[in-house]
C-alpha positions in Angstrom: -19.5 2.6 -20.8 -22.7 3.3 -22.8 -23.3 6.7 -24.5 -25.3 8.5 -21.3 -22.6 7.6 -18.9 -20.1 9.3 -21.3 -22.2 12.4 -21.8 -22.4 12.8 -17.8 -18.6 12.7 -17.3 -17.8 14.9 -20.0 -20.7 17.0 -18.2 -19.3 16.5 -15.1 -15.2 16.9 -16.1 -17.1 20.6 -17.5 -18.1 21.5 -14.7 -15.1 20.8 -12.8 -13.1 23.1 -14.6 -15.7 25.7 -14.3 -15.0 25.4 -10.5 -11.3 25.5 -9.9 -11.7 25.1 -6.1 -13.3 22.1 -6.7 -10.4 20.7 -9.0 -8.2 21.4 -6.2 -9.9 19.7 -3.5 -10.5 16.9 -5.7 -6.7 16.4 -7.1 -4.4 13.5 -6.3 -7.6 11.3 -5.9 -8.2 7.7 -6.6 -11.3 7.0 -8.8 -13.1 3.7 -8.8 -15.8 3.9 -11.9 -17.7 0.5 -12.0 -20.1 -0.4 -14.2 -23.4 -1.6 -12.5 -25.9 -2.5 -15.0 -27.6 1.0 -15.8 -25.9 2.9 -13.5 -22.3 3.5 -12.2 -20.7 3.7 -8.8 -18.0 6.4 -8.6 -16.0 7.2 -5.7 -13.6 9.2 -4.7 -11.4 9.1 -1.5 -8.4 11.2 -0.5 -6.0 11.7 2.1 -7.8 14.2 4.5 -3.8 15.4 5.2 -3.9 16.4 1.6 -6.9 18.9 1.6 -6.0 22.4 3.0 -9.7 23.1 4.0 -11.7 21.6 6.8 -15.0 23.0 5.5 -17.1 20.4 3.2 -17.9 21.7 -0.5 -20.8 20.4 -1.6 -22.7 21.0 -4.8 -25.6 19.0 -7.3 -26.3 18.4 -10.4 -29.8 18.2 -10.3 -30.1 16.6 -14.3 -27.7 14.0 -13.4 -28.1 13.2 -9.5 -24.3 13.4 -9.3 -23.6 14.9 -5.4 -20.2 16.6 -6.1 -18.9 16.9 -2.1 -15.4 17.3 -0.6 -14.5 17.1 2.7 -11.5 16.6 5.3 -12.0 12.9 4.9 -12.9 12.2 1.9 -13.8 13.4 -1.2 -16.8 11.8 -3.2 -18.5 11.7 -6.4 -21.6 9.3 -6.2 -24.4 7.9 -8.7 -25.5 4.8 -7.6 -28.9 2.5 -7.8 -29.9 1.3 -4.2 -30.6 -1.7 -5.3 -26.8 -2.4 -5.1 -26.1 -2.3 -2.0 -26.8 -4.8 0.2 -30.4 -4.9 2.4 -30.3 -4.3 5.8 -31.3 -7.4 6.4 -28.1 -9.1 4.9 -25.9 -6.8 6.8 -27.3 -7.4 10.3 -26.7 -11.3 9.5 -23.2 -10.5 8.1 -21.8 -8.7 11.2 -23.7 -11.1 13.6 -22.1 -13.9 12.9 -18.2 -12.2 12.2 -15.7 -14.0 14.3 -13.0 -11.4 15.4 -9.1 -11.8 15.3 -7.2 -9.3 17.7 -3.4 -10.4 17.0 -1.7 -8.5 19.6 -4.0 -7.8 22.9 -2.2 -6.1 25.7 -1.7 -8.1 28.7 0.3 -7.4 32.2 3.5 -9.5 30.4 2.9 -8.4 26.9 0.8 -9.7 24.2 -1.9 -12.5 23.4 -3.8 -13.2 20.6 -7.1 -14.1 20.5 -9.6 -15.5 17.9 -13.5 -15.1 18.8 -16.5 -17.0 17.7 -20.0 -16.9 17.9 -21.4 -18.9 21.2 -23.6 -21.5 19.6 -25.7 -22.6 22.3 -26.7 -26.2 21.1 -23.1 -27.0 21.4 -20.5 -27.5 24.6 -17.4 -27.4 22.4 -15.9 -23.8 23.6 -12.3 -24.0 23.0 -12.0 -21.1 26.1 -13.8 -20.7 28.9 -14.4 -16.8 30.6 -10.9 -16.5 33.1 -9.5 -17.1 29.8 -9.9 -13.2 28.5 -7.3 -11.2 29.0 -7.7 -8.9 31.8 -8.0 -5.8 29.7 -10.9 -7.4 27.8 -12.7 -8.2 31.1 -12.3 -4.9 32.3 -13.6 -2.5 30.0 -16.0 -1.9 27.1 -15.2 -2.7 23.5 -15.5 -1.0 20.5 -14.8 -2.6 17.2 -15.2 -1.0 13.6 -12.5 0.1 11.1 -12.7 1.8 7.2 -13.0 -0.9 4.7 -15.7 -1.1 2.3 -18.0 1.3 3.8 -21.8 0.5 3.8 -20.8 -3.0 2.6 -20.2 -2.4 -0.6 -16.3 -4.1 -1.8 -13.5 -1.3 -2.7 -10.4 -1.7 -4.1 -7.3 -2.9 -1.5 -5.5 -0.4 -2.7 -8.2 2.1 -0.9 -9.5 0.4 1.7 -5.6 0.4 3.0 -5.5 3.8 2.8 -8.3 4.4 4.4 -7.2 1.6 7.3 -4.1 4.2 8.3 -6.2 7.4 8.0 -8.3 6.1 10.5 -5.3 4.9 13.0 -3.8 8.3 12.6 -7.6 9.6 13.9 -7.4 6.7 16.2 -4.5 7.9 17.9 -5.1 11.4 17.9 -8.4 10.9 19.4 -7.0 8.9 22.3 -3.7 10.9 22.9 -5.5 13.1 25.9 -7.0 9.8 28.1 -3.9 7.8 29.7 -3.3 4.4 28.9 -5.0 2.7 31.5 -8.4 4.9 30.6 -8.0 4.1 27.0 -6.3 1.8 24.5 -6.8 0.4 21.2 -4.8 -2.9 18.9 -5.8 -3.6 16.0 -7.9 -6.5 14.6 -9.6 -8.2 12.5 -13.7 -9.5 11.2 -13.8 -12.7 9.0 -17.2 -13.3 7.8 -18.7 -16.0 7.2 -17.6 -16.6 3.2 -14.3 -16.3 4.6 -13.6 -12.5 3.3 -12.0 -10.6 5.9 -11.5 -6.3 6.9 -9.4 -4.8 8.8 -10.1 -2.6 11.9 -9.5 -1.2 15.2 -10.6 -1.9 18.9 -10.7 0.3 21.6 -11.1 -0.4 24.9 -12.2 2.4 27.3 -12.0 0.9 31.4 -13.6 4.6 32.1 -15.3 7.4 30.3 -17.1 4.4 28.6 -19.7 7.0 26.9 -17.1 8.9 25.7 -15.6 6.1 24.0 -18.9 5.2 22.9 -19.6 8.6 21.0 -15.8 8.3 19.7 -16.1 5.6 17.9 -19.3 6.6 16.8 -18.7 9.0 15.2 -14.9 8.3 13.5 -17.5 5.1 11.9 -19.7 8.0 10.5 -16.4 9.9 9.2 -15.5 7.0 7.4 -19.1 5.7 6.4 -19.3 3.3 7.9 -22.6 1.3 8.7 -22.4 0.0 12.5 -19.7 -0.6 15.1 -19.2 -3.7 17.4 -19.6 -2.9 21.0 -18.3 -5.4 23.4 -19.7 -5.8 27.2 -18.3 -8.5 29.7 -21.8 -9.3 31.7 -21.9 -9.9 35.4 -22.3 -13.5 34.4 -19.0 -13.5 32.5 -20.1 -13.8 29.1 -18.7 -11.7 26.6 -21.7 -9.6 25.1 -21.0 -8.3 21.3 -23.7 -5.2 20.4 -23.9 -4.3 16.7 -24.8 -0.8 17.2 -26.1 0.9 13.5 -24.6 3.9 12.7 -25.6 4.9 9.2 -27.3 1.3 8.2 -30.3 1.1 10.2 -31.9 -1.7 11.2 -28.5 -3.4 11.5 -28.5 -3.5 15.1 -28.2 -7.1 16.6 -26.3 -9.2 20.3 -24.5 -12.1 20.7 -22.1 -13.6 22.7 -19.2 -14.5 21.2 -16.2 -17.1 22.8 -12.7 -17.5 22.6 -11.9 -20.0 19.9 -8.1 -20.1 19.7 -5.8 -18.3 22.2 -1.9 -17.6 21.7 0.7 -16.0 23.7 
């Protein structure tokens, strides 16, 4: 850590204790400091359980552009060069071609797993044909996003696990008023195409599709993340997958994606 980065921690550790509130809401945190050229990357996430508060604290150091802001999901401390994070560009081609893993889908006698893939339409080699879906799938509308590595940018496991069962504790929460034949969610998986892999959640509305829509929405936006997955079976019986940009614009892209391995 060069000798500028080291004056605007002590700066900022100054400041802290100048604001005890803020000490408070900021306690028992995890702190990720990485070094990125000329600037660092330093963030801060908590368990929303764990701050008494539900009203976000925000404040700014104007000399240092370090946003000091706490809320009931997370608590943040952030100085970072855009040019970073990845381009909008490389994120829309990311999440386009994600295959999806959903290990335990609910069926009439149980369970099924299913492994998706991108249609490639120069090619008749789909290991699954439509009647294959699982009835849920066929009958409602998908969403699909979870809480690792917001905006793209890599986090620590360590945090991006923590963050996985805060958002199935929202997850739950959120759907505990709609019955189970309304509303359901399992969770699942996105592999990308370098083979790196996050974590996440689907839920699959069969009514009060908007609302599940605007759910899922919005607990991506709580945990910053950029788009969702949005899954529609067409009247043709192809599986439509929407990415739908939340906080990354210009992310927002459709394909249909195929069963490539099915289990019971």
């Amino acid at each position: 850590m060069n000798c500028t980065r080291s004056h605007r921690l002590h700066r900022l550790q100054s400041r802290l204790q100048r604001r005890p509130h803020m000490t408070t809401a900021l306690f028992a945190t995890t702190l990720l400091v990485a070094a990125r050229g000329n600037t660092a990357f330093i963030s801060a996430l908590t368990n929303q359980r764990e701050l008494n508060s539900s009203t976000a604290i925000c404040d700014s150091d104007t000399n240092t552009d370090i946003n000091l802001c706490t809320s009931t999901n997370k608590a943040s401390l952030s100085m970072e060069n855009s040019s970073s994070m990845k381009s909008a560009q490389d994120l829309q081609i990311q999440w386009a071609g994600g295959r999806d893993v959903w290990p335990r889908v609910p069926t009439e006698n149980g369970f099924v797993s299913v492994q998706t893939k991108v249609q490639d339409h120069d090619s008749d080699n789909v290991a699954g044909s439509t009647s294959d879906w699982p009835t849920i799938v066929k009958e409602s509308t998908l969403f699909g996003f979870g809480a690792y590595n917001p905006r793209g940018q890599t986090l620590p496991d360590d945090i991006n696990r923590k963050q996985h069962d805060l958002l199935k504790q929202d997850v739950e929460e959120s759907l505990e008023k709609y019955p189970q034949f309304v509303a359901q969610f399992w969770e699942g998986s996105s592999i990308w195409e370098d083979s790196s892999s996050e974590k996440g959640f689907i839920l699959a509305f069969r009514e009060e599709k908007e609302r599940g829509l605007q759910l899922s929405i919005d607990l991506a936006r709580r945990y910053n993340q950029g788009a969702i997955y949005k899954f529609t079976m067409e009247e043709d019986c192809r599986l439509m997958r929407d990415t739908v940009a939340v906080l990354d614009k210009g992310t927002d892209a459709k394909v249909e994606v195929v069963i490539d391995a099915l289990l019971d």
